[in-house]
C-alpha positions as CSV (number, residue, x, y, z in Angstrom):
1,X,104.9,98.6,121.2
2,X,105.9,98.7,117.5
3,X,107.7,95.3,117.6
4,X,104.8,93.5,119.4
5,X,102.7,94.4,116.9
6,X,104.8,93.7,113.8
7,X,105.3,90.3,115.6
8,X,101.7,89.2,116.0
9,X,101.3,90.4,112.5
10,X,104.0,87.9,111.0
11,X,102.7,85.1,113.5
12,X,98.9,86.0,112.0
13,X,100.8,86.2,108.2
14,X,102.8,83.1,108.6
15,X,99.8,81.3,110.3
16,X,97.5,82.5,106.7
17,X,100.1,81.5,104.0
18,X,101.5,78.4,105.7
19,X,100.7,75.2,103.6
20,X,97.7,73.2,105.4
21,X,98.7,69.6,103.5
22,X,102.0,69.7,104.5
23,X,102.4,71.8,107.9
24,X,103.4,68.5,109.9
25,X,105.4,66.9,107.1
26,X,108.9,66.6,108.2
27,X,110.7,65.5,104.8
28,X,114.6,64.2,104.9
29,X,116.0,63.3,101.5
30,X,118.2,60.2,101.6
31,X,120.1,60.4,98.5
32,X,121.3,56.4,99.0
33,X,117.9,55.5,98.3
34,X,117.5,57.9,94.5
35,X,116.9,56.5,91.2
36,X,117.6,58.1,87.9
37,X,116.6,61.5,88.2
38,X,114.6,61.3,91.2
39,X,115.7,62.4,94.9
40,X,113.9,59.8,97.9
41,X,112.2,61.6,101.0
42,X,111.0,60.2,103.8
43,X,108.2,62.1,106.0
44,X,109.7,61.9,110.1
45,X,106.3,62.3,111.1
46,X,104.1,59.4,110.1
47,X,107.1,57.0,107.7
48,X,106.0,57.9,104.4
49,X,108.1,58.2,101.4
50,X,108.0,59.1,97.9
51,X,110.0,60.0,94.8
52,X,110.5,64.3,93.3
53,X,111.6,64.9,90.0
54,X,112.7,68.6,91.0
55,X,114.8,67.9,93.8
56,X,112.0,69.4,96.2
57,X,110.4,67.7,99.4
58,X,106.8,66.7,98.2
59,X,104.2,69.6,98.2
60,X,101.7,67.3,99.4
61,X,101.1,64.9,102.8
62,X,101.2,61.0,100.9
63,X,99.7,60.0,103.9
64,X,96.3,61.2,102.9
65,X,96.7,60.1,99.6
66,X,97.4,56.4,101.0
67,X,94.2,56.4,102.5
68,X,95.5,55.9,106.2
């Protein structure tokens, strides 16, 4: 009884803190594709791509921001 609670209370906790702009981003760095300083990822989901200075997948969905 203990361990089904504690496990609908992670799903519920995971399901609150879980990033809403980026929860069906799949980013994959390609390191052929970086420039100076700046690691390429491309988005499995919907093709997008863009450019991090910090060596992190994006923290934001480009998609929306390209208007499709």
């Amino acid at each position: 009884m203990h361990i089904l609670i504690g496990l609908i209370l992670a799903f519920v906790l995971v399901a609150v803190f879980s990033n809403r702009r980026t929860r069906y981003c799949r980013w994959r760095m390609d390191k052929r594709r970086d420039q100076e300083g700046q690691r390429f990822y491309i988005c499995m989901n919907c093709g997008e791509t863009g450019f991090t200075d910090n060596g992190k997948p994006p923290k934001i969905c480009l998609r929306d921001s390209a208007g499709r």
